[in-house]
C-alpha positions in Angstrom: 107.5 86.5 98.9 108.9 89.5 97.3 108.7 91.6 100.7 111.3 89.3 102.2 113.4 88.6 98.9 113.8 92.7 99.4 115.1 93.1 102.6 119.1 91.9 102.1 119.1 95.5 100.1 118.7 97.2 103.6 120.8 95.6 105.5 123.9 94.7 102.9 125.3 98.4 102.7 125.8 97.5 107.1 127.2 94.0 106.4 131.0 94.8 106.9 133.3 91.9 108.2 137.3 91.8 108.9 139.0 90.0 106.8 140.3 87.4 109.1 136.5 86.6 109.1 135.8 87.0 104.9 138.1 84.2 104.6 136.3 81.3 106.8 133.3 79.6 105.0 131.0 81.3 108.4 127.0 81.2 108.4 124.5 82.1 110.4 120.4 83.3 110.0 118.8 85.8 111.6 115.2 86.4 113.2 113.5 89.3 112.4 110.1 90.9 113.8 109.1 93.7 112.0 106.0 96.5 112.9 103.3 97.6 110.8 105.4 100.5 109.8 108.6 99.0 109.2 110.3 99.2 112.3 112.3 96.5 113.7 110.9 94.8 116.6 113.4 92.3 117.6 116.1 90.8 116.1 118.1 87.6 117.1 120.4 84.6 116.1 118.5 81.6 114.5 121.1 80.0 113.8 125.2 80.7 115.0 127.9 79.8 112.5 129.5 78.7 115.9 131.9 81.9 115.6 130.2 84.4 117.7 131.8 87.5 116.6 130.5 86.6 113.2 127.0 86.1 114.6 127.2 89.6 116.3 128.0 91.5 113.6 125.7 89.8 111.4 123.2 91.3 114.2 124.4 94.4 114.3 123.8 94.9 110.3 120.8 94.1 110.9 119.7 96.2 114.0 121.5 99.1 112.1 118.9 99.2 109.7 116.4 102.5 110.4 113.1 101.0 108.9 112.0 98.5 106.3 109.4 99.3 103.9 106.1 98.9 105.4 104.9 95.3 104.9 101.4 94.7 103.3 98.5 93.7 105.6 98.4 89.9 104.2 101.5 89.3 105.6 101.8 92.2 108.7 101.1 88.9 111.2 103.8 86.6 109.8 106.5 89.1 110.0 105.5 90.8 113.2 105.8 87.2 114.4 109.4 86.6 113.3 108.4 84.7 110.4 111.4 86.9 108.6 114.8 84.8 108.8 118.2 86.5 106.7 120.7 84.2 106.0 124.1 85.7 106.2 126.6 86.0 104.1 123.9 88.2 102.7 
């Protein structure tokens, strides 16, 4: 859906890593439950790439973000339920 295909926009300008972690071939997907207006409910690791400091800072990104754009009604259920997972490298 073109809701979720938008959100890596939000959260890529927070996805920073240190270089010792650029070069390792590292992913991991993150959960995301998101309000009727935007707000991040809860976000947690889906999936580790095994290298936890990669995992926590793909959280972070993603808990740095203020607000997503409001999601339409059809789908307010699916993504208040976590229905929402961002694969990362983003």
């Amino acid at each position: 859906n073109t809701y979720v295909s938008a959100l890596p926009n939000f959260v890529r300008p927070n996805w920073k890593l240190p270089s010792y972690l650029m070069d390792r071939d590292l992913k991991c997907r993150i959960r995301v439950f998101i309000a009727s207006n935007g707000k991040i409910l809860k976000a947690q690791i889906y999936e580790s790439s095994g290298e936890n400091e990669f995992d926590q800072k793909a959280l972070a990104s993603v808990k740095q973000v203020k607000s997503f754009p409001k999601p339409e009604r059809e789908i307010l259920a699916r993504v208040a339920a976590g229905d929402v997972i961002l694969g990362f490298p983003l």
